[in-house]
C-alpha positions in Angstrom: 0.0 0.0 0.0 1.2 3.3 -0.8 1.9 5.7 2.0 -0.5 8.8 1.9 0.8 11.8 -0.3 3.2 14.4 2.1 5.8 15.0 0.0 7.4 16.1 -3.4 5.9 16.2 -6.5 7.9 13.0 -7.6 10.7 11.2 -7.3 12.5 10.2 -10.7 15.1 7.1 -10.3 17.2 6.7 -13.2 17.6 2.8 -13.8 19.0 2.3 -17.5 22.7 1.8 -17.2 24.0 -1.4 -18.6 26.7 -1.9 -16.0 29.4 -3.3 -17.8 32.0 -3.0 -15.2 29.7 -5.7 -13.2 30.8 -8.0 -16.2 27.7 -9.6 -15.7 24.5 -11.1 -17.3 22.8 -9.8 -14.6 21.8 -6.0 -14.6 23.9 -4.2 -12.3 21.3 -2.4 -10.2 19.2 -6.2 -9.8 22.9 -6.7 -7.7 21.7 -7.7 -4.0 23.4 -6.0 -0.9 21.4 -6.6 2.3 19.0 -8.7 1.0 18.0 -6.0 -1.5 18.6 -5.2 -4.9 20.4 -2.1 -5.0 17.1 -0.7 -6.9 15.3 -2.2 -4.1 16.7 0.0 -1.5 16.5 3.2 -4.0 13.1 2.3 -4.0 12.8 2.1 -0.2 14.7 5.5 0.0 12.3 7.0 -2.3 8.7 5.8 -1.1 9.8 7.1 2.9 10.0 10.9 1.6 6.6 10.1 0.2 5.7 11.2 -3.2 2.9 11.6 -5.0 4.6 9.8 -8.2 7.3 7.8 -8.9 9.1 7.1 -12.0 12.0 4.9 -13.0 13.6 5.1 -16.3 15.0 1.8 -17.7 16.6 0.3 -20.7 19.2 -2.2 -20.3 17.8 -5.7 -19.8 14.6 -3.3 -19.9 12.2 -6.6 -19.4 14.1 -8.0 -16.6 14.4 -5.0 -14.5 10.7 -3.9 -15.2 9.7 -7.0 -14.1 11.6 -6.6 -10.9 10.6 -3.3 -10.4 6.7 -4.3 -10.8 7.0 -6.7 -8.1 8.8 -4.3 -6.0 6.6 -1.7 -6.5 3.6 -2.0 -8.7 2.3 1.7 -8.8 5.5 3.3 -9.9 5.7 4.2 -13.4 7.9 2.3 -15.6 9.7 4.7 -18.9 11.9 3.4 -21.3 14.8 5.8 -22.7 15.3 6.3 -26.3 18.5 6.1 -28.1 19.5 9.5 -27.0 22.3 9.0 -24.3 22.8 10.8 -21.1 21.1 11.5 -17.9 19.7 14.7 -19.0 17.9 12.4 -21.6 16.6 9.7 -18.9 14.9 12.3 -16.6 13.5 14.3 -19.7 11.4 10.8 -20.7 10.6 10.4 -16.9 9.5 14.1 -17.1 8.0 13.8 -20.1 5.6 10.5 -19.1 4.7 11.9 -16.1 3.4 15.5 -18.2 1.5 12.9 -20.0 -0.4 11.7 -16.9 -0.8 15.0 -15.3 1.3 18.1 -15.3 4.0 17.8 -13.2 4.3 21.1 -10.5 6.1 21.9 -7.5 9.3 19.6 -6.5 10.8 16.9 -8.5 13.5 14.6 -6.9 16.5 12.9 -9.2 18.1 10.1 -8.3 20.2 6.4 -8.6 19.2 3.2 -9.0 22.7 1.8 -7.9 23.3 4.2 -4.6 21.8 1.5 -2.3 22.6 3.4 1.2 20.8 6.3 0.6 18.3 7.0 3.3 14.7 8.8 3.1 15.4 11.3 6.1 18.8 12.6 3.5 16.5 12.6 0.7 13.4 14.7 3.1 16.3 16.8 4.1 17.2 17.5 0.3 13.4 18.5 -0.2 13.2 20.7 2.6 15.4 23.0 2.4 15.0 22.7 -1.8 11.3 24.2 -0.8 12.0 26.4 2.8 14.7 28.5 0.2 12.6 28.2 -2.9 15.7 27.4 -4.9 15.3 26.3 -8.0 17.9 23.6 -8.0 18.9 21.8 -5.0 22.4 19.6 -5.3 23.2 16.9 -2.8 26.9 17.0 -2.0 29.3 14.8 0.0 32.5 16.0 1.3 35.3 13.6 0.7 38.9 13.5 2.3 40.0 12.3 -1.4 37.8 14.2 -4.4 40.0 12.3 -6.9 37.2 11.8 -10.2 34.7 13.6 -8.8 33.0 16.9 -10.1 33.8 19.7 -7.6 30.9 21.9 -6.4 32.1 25.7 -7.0 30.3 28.4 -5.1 29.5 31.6 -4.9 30.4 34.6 -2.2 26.6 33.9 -1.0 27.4 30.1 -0.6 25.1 29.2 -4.0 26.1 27.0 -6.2 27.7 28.9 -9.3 28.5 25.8 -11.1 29.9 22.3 -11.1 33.8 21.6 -12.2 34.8 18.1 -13.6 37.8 16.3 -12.6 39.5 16.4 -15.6 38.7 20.1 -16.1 39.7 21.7 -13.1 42.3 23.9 -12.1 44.7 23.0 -9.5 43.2 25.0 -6.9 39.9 24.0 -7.9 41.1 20.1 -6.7 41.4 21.1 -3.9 38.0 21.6 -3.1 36.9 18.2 -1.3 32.8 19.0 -2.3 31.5 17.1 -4.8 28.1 16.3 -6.6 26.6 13.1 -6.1 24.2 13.6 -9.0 21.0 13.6 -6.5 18.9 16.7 -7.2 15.7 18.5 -6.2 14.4 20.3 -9.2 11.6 22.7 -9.2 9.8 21.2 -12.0 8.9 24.0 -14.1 12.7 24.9 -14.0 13.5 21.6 -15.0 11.7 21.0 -17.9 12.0 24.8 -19.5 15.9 23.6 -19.2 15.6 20.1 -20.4 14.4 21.1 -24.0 17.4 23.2 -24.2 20.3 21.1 -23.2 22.2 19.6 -26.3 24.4 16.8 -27.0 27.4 19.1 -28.6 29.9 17.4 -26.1 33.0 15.3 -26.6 30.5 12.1 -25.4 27.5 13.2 -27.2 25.3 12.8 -24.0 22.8 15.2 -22.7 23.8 16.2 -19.1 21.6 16.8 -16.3 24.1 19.0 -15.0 23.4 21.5 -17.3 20.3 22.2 -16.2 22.3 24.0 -13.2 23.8 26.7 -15.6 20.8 27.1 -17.3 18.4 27.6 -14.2 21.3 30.3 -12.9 20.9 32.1 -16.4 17.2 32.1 -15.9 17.4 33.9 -12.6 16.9 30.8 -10.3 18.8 30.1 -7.3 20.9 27.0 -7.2 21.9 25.9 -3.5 23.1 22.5 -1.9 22.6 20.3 1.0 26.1 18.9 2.3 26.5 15.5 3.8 29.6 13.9 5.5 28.4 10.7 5.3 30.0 9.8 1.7 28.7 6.2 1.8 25.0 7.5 1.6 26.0 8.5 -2.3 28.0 5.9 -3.2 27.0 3.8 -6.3 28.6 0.4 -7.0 29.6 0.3 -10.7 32.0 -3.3 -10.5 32.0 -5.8 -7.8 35.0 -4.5 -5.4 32.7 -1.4 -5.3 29.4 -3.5 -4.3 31.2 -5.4 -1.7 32.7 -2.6 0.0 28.6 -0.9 -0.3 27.8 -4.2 1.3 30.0 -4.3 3.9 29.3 -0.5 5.1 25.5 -1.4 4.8 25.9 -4.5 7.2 28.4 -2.8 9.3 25.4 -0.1 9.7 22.9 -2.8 10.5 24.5 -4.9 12.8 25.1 -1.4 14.9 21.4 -0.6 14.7 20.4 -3.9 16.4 23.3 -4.0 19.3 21.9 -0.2 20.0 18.6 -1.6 19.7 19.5 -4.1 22.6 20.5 -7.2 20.5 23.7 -8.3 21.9 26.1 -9.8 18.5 29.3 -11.2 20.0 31.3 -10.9 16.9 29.6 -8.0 14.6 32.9 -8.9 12.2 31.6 -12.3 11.3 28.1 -11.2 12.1 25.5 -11.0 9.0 22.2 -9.2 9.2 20.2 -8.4 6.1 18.0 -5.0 5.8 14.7 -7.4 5.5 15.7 -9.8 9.1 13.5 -8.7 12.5 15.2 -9.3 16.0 13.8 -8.7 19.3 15.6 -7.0 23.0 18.1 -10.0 24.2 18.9 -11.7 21.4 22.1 -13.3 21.0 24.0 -14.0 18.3 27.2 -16.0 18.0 30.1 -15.7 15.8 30.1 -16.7 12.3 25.9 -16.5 11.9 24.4 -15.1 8.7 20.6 -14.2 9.0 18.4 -13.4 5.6 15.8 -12.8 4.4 12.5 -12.8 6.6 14.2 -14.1 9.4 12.7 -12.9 12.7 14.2 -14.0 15.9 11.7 -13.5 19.4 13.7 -12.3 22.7 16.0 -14.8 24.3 16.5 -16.8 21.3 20.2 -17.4 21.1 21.8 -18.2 17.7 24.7 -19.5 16.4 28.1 -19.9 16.4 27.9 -21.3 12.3 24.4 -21.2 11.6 22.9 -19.7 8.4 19.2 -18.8 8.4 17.0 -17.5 5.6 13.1 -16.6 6.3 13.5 -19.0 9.2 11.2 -17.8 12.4 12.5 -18.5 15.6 10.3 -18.4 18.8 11.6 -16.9 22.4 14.3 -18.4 23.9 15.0 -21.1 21.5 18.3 -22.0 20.7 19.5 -22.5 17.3 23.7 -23.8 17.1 25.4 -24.3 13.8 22.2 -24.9 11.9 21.7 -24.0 8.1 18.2 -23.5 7.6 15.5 -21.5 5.2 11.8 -21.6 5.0 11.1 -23.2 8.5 9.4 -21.9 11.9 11.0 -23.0 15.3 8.7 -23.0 18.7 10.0 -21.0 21.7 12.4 -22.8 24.0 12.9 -25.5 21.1 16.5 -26.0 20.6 18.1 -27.1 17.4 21.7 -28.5 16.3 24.2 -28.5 16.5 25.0 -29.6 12.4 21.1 -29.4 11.5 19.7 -28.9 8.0 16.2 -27.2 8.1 14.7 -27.5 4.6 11.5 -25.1 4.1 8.2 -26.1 5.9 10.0 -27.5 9.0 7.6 -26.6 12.0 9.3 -27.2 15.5 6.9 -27.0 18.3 7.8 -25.2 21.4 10.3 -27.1 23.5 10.8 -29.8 21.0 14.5 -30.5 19.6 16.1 -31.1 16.5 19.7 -32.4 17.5 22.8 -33.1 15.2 23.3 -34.2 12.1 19.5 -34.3 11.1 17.6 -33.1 8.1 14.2 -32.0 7.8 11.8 -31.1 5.1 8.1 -30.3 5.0 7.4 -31.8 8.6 5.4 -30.7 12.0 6.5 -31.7 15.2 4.7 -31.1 17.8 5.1 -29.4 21.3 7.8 -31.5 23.6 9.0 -34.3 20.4 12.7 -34.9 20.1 14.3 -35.8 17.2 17.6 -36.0 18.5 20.0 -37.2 16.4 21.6 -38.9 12.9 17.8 -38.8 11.1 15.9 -37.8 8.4 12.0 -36.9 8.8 10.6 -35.7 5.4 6.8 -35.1 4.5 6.3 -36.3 8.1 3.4 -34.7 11.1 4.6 -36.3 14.6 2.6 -35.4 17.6 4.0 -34.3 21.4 6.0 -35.4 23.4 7.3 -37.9 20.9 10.8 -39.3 20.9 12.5 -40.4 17.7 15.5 -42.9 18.5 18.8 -42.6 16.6 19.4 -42.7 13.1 15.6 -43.4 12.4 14.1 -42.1 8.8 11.0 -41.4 7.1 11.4 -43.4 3.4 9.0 -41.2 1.9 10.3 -41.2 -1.7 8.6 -44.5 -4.0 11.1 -43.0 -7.0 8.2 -41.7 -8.3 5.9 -39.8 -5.6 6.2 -38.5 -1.8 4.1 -40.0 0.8 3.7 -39.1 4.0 4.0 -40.2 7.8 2.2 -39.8 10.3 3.6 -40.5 13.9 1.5 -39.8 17.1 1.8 -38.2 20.3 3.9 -40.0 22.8 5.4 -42.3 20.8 9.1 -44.2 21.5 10.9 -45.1 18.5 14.2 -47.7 18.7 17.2 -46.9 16.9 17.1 -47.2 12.9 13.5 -47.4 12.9 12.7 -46.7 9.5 8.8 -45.3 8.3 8.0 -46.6 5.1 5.6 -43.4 4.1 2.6 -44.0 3.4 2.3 -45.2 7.2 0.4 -43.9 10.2 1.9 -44.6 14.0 -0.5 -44.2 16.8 -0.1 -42.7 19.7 1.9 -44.3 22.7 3.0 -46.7 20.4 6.9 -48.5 20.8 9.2 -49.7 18.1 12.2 -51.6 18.4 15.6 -51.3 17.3 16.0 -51.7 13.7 12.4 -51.8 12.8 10.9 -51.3 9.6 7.6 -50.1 9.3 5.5 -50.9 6.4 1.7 -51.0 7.9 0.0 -49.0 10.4 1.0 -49.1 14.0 -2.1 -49.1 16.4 -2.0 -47.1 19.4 0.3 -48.5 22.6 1.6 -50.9 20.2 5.1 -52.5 20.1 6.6 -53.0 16.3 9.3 -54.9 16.0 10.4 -56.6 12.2 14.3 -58.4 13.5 15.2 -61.9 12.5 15.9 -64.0 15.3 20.2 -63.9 15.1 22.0 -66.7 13.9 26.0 -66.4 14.0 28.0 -68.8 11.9 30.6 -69.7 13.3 34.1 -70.1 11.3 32.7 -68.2 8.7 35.6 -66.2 9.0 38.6 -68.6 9.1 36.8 -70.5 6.1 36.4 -67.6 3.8 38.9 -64.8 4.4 42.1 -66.8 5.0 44.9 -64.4 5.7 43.5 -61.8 6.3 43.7 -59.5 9.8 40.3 -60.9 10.7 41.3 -64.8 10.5 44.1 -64.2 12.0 42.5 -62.7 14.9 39.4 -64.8 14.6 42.5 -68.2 15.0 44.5 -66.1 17.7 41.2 -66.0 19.9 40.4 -69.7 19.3 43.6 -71.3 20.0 43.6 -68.9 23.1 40.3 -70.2 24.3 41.0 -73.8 23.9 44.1 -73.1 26.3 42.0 -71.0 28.9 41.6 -74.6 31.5 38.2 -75.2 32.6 36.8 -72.9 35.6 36.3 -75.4 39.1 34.3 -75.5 42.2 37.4 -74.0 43.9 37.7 -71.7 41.1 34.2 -70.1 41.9 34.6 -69.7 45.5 
């Protein structure tokens, strides 16, 4: 649902660069960070300041990203940009489509689809004091210790902006200013599009460039001013991979911080990874080396990790999860789980139940107090409370052409190696023993049990295996019993 209309005219994100410094056949702004797209946090940004319309320009891979973006946000308006190059281009179409729909007036915002640590309250800052000065071009800036590449902000005696330098064309003293445009701008939107039609490509790249709207907006009388941040990772892009690592890093650095000030204690926030998208509660703990995606939520008290690697998993209060990798299941409060668990999606753990090592789950409920300890599968299974499942014990739910499903009941007692052939239903109270394969329904308070009576051939060893270790053993034991001299009644006294 789109949040009720309180701020600027629109917001204009321009989305069409091909990204070839990604080397990659995915777009670069469909690049994750977080456990966003670094569109899908420009998006985020630009819906919390917001607008009455929003507008992304596209053209690379223009089917994929559109189709991202509709499922991101379905009510923003999608333009494509022509074959005319440049940024001044890309928010002309935006401009142009959003005339089409209704008139655009008052303030129009300009930003990136790749600057994925951006934040809406830097944005609202940009569009209030754009609108409290009534400038007619507001510049976001960033100071940076090292301006190397970047265009340096020039200003006036009164502090306005009189124009933007590039790199490559300033003077010496001019480097030294450490200001620089990010390329995020409030426009006033009649400004902006009187100055669009008039901005040419007669440059050395044949581009029309947004910032020449600056110039033209000072000719025209119109104030251009700027809104300085220190925080230079807020209008970072990524344009290769080093780039979006180092963005991803800063971003999880950030989050982790939020969620230790927001009373999550995280014992090792260097090995510690939280996506944007994850919930935690006051007096959670995490432990080294844990990665948590997605639509993870974790209640208070839970404890998890060291090792573990959650995505959309949802763990109850004061469960414990310990090196556990696990997406797409729910685990009850005080349940504990692991250590060397897989949870595969629809794995429900009732509260207080257990999931112990080296087990692996899939598509299975298990109810309130039931143990499934250790060295098991349980796959397209339901087991009631209070149920233990022995060691090494599996549900065979796989015919090589269908699943089936098991059904185990509340306080039941398995034996070690019990295995479920699936389709089977267990009743409650019911007993296996070790090594029991289930083919038929177990009644309630039954006892299963499927072993051959044991029969141990004796010699077999000797007889078939001469020379090896075994037979020489097996002899070595023999000829020691035939010496060992019969036990006597004085013997047992």
């Amino acid at each position: 649902m789109i949040p009720e209309n309180t701020g600027p005219a629109a917001v204009i994100v321009l989305a069409a660069g091909a990204g070839t410094r990604m080397k990659s056949r995915t777009p670069k702004i469909l690049h994750e960070i977080g456990g966003r797209s670094m569109v899908g946090h420009a998006l985020l940004a630009a819906r919390s300041i917001n607008p009455a319309r929003l507008a992304l320009v596209v053209r690379h891979e223009r089917d994929l990203v559109a189709r991202h973006l509709n499922q991101l946000d379905p009510e923003a308006l999608i333009v494509d940009q022509d074959d005319v190059p440049g940024t001044g281009r890309a928010v002309e179409v935006a401009v142009q489509a959003l005339d089409a729909q209704e008139k655009l007036a008052g303030t129009v915002v300009v930003t990136y689809g790749d600057v994925p640590l951006l934040t809406g309250s830097l944005l609202a800052d940009l569009v209030a004091t754009h609108e409290r000065e009534a400038n007619a071009v507001t510049v976001l800036t960033a100071l940076l210790d090292d301006a190397t590449g970047y265009g340096r902000i020039l200003r006036g005696d009164d502090s306005s902006v009189t124009g933007i330098r590039e790199h490559k064309d300033a003077t010496e003293t001019e480097r030294l200013i450490r200001e620089v445009n990010s390329g995020i701008y409030a426009f006033d939107a009649d400004v902006l599009r009187d100055a669009l039609v008039h901005i040419t490509t007669d440059n050395s790249q044949g581009e029309k460039y947004l910032t020449d709207v600056l110039g033209l907006a000072r000719q025209s009388g119109g104030r251009v001013a700027a809104v300085v941040t220190e925080d230079r990772w807020q209008v970072e892009g990524a344009n290769d991979r080093v780039q979006l690592s180092a963005l991803g890093a800063e971003l999880n650095r950030r989050t982790v911080e939020a969620w230790m000030r927001a009373g999550v204690t995280v014992v090792d926030p260097a090995t510690t990874w939280i996506d944007s998208t994850v919930a935690l509660d006051e007096d959670v703990r995490i432990l080294p080396n844990t990665q948590l995606h997605g639509a993870t939520t974790v209640a208070r008290d839970a404890v998890v990790g060291p090792d573990s690697t959650l995505t959309d998993v949802r763990i109850g209060e004061g469960a414990k999860v310990t090196r556990t990798h696990g997406s797409g299941a729910v685990i009850g409060a005080d349940a504990a789980v692991g250590p060397f668990t897989y949870l595969r999606p629809g794995t429900v753990l009732g509260d207080t139940g257990k999931i112990g090592a080296f087990y692996e789950t899939k598509n299975v409920t298990i109810g309130r107090g039931s143990k499934l300890s250790h060295l098991g599968y349980a796959g397209d299974a339901e087991i009631g409370e209070d149920t233990n499942i022995g060691c090494g014990n599996i549900t065979a739910n796989y015919d090589g052409e269908k699943k089936h499903r098991t059904v185990i009941g509340s306080g039941v007692r398995t034996g070690s190696n019990t295995v479920f052939v699936a389709p089977v239903t267990v009743g409650d109270g019911a007993y296996s023993g070790a090594g029991a394969v289930i083919r038929k329904d177990v009644p309630a308070g039954a006892l299963v049990v499927s072993v051959a009576a044991q029969r141990n051939n004796e010699g077999w060893v000797v007889a078939n295996r001469p020379g090896s270790r075994s037979a020489e053993l097996a002899q070595a034991a023999a000829s020691d019993s035939s010496h060992t001299p019969a036990s006597t009644e004085e013997d047992q006294r």
